[in-house]
N, C-alpha and C positions, 0 to 999 in steps of 0.2 A: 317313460319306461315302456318297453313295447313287452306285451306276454305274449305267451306263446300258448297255443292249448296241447293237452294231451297227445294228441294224433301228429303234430308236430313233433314233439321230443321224441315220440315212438319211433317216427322215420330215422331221427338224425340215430338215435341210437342201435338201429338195425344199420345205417350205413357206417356208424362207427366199430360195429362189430364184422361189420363186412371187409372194410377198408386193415382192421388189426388180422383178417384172414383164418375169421373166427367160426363156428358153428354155433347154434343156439345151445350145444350139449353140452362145447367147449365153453364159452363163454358164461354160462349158468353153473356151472361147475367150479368156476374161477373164482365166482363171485359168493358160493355159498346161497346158492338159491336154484329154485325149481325149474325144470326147463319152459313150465307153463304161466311161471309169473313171469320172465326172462318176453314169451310172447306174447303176453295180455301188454308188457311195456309195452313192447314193439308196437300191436296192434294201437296202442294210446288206451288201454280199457282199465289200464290204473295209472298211476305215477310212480317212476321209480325211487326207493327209499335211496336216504341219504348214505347208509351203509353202503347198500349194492352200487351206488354211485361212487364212493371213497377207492371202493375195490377195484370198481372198473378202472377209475381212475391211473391205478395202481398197476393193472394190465395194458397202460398206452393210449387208452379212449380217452380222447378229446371231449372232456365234461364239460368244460363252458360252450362248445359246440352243439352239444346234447341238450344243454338246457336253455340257450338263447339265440343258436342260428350263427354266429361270428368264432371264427376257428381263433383258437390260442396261439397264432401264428411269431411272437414277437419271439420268441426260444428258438423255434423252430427254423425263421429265416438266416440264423448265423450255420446252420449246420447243411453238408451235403448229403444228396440221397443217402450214400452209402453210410455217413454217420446215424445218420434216422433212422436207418432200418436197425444199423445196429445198437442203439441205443433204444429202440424196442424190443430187440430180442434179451439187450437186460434188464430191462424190464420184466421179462416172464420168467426166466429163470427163476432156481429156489435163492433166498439170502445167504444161505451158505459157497453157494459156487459165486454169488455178486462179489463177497466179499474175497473168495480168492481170486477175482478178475482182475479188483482193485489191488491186491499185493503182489499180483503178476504185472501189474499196468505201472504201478509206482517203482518195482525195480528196474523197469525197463526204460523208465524218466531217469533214477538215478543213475544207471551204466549211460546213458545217453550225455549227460550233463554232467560225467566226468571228465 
Protein backbone atom coordinates (compact mmCIF):
# COMPACT_ATOMS: atom_id res chain seq x y z
CA UNK A 1 0.00 0.00 0.00
CA UNK A 2 1.67 3.18 -0.97
CA UNK A 3 0.42 6.47 1.53
CA UNK A 4 0.50 9.49 0.69
CA UNK A 5 1.24 12.43 3.21
CA UNK A 6 -0.74 15.51 3.83
CA UNK A 7 1.01 18.03 1.49
CA UNK A 8 0.24 15.47 -1.22
CA UNK A 9 -3.62 15.09 -0.83
CA UNK A 10 -3.51 19.02 -0.27
CA UNK A 11 -2.20 19.47 -3.88
CA UNK A 12 -4.42 16.90 -5.55
CA UNK A 13 -7.35 18.52 -3.79
CA UNK A 14 -6.61 22.14 -4.83
CA UNK A 15 -6.22 20.70 -8.45
CA UNK A 16 -9.57 18.96 -8.01
CA UNK A 17 -11.04 22.01 -7.13
CA UNK A 18 -9.43 23.71 -9.83
CA UNK A 19 -10.00 21.25 -12.66
CA UNK A 20 -14.37 21.33 -11.01
CA UNK A 21 -13.64 25.51 -11.91
CA UNK A 22 -14.05 26.03 -8.36
CA UNK A 23 -12.94 29.03 -5.96
CA UNK A 24 -11.77 28.33 -2.41
CA UNK A 25 -15.15 30.49 -1.41
CA UNK A 26 -17.06 28.38 -3.90
CA UNK A 27 -15.91 25.16 -2.88
CA UNK A 28 -15.88 25.64 1.11
CA UNK A 29 -19.25 26.79 0.86
CA UNK A 30 -20.47 23.64 -0.96
CA UNK A 31 -18.97 21.53 1.45
CA UNK A 32 -20.21 23.40 4.62
CA UNK A 33 -16.97 24.42 5.97
CA UNK A 34 -14.65 27.45 6.43
CA UNK A 35 -12.79 28.93 3.58
CA UNK A 36 -9.62 28.46 6.06
CA UNK A 37 -9.90 24.89 6.91
CA UNK A 38 -10.78 24.36 2.75
CA UNK A 39 -6.86 26.07 2.73
CA UNK A 40 -5.02 24.60 5.69
CA UNK A 41 -6.19 21.21 3.33
CA UNK A 42 -4.90 22.55 0.52
CA UNK A 43 -1.68 23.68 2.07
CA UNK A 44 -1.51 19.78 3.74
CA UNK A 45 -1.58 21.56 7.49
CA UNK A 46 -4.64 19.12 8.41
CA UNK A 47 -6.35 16.25 6.71
CA UNK A 48 -9.59 16.47 5.21
CA UNK A 49 -12.59 15.11 7.16
CA UNK A 50 -14.57 12.33 5.74
CA UNK A 51 -17.77 14.52 5.70
CA UNK A 52 -16.08 17.38 3.63
CA UNK A 53 -14.79 14.62 1.56
CA UNK A 54 -18.45 12.82 0.90
CA UNK A 55 -19.63 16.45 -0.18
CA UNK A 56 -16.88 17.10 -2.36
CA UNK A 57 -17.36 14.02 -3.59
CA UNK A 58 -20.99 14.93 -4.28
CA UNK A 59 -19.74 18.23 -6.16
CA UNK A 60 -17.63 16.16 -9.03
CA UNK A 61 -14.18 15.86 -7.15
CA UNK A 62 -12.47 12.97 -7.93
CA UNK A 63 -11.88 11.60 -4.07
CA UNK A 64 -9.96 8.48 -4.69
CA UNK A 65 -7.71 10.98 -6.81
CA UNK A 66 -7.45 13.27 -3.69
CA UNK A 67 -6.65 10.57 -1.41
CA UNK A 68 -4.24 8.11 -3.49
CA UNK A 69 -2.88 9.77 -6.68
CA UNK A 70 -4.86 7.25 -9.36
CA UNK A 71 -7.98 9.08 -11.00
CA UNK A 72 -11.37 7.05 -10.83
CA UNK A 73 -10.98 6.84 -14.53
CA UNK A 74 -13.11 3.27 -15.26
CA UNK A 75 -16.84 5.51 -15.48
CA UNK A 76 -15.28 8.21 -16.85
CA UNK A 77 -13.66 6.53 -20.09
CA UNK A 78 -17.18 5.34 -21.50
CA UNK A 79 -18.33 8.97 -21.61
CA UNK A 80 -17.58 11.90 -24.05
CA UNK A 81 -16.14 15.38 -23.09
CA UNK A 82 -19.39 16.86 -23.70
CA UNK A 83 -21.11 14.10 -21.50
CA UNK A 84 -18.64 14.80 -18.58
CA UNK A 85 -18.99 18.21 -18.41
CA UNK A 86 -22.57 17.70 -18.47
CA UNK A 87 -22.89 15.13 -15.99
CA UNK A 88 -20.92 17.53 -13.68
CA UNK A 89 -22.97 20.44 -14.06
CA UNK A 90 -25.65 17.76 -12.56
CA UNK A 91 -23.94 17.24 -10.36
CA UNK A 92 -24.18 20.82 -8.78
CA UNK A 93 -27.30 21.66 -9.43
CA UNK A 94 -30.18 21.64 -6.45
CA UNK A 95 -32.12 17.84 -6.19
CA UNK A 96 -35.06 19.37 -7.04
CA UNK A 97 -34.12 20.68 -10.65
CA UNK A 98 -31.91 16.90 -10.91
CA UNK A 99 -34.91 15.30 -10.44
CA UNK A 100 -36.98 17.33 -13.03
CA UNK A 101 -34.11 16.73 -15.51
CA UNK A 102 -34.67 13.10 -14.90
CA UNK A 103 -38.60 13.33 -15.81
CA UNK A 104 -37.70 15.59 -18.82
CA UNK A 105 -34.89 12.93 -19.81
CA UNK A 106 -37.34 9.86 -19.40
CA UNK A 107 -40.16 11.45 -21.41
CA UNK A 108 -38.02 12.25 -24.09
CA UNK A 109 -36.81 8.19 -23.97
CA UNK A 110 -40.37 7.46 -23.96
CA UNK A 111 -41.64 9.66 -27.28
CA UNK A 112 -38.28 8.38 -28.67
CA UNK A 113 -38.99 4.61 -28.24
CA UNK A 114 -42.36 4.99 -29.48
Amino acid sequence: MILHDSKDIGARLRDERMRCGMTQDQAAAGCGIAKRTLANYEAGASDPSASFLSKAWAMGFDVPYVLTGARATAAKECLSAEEDVLVEQYRRIPEQDQRALRRFLKAMFDDASQ
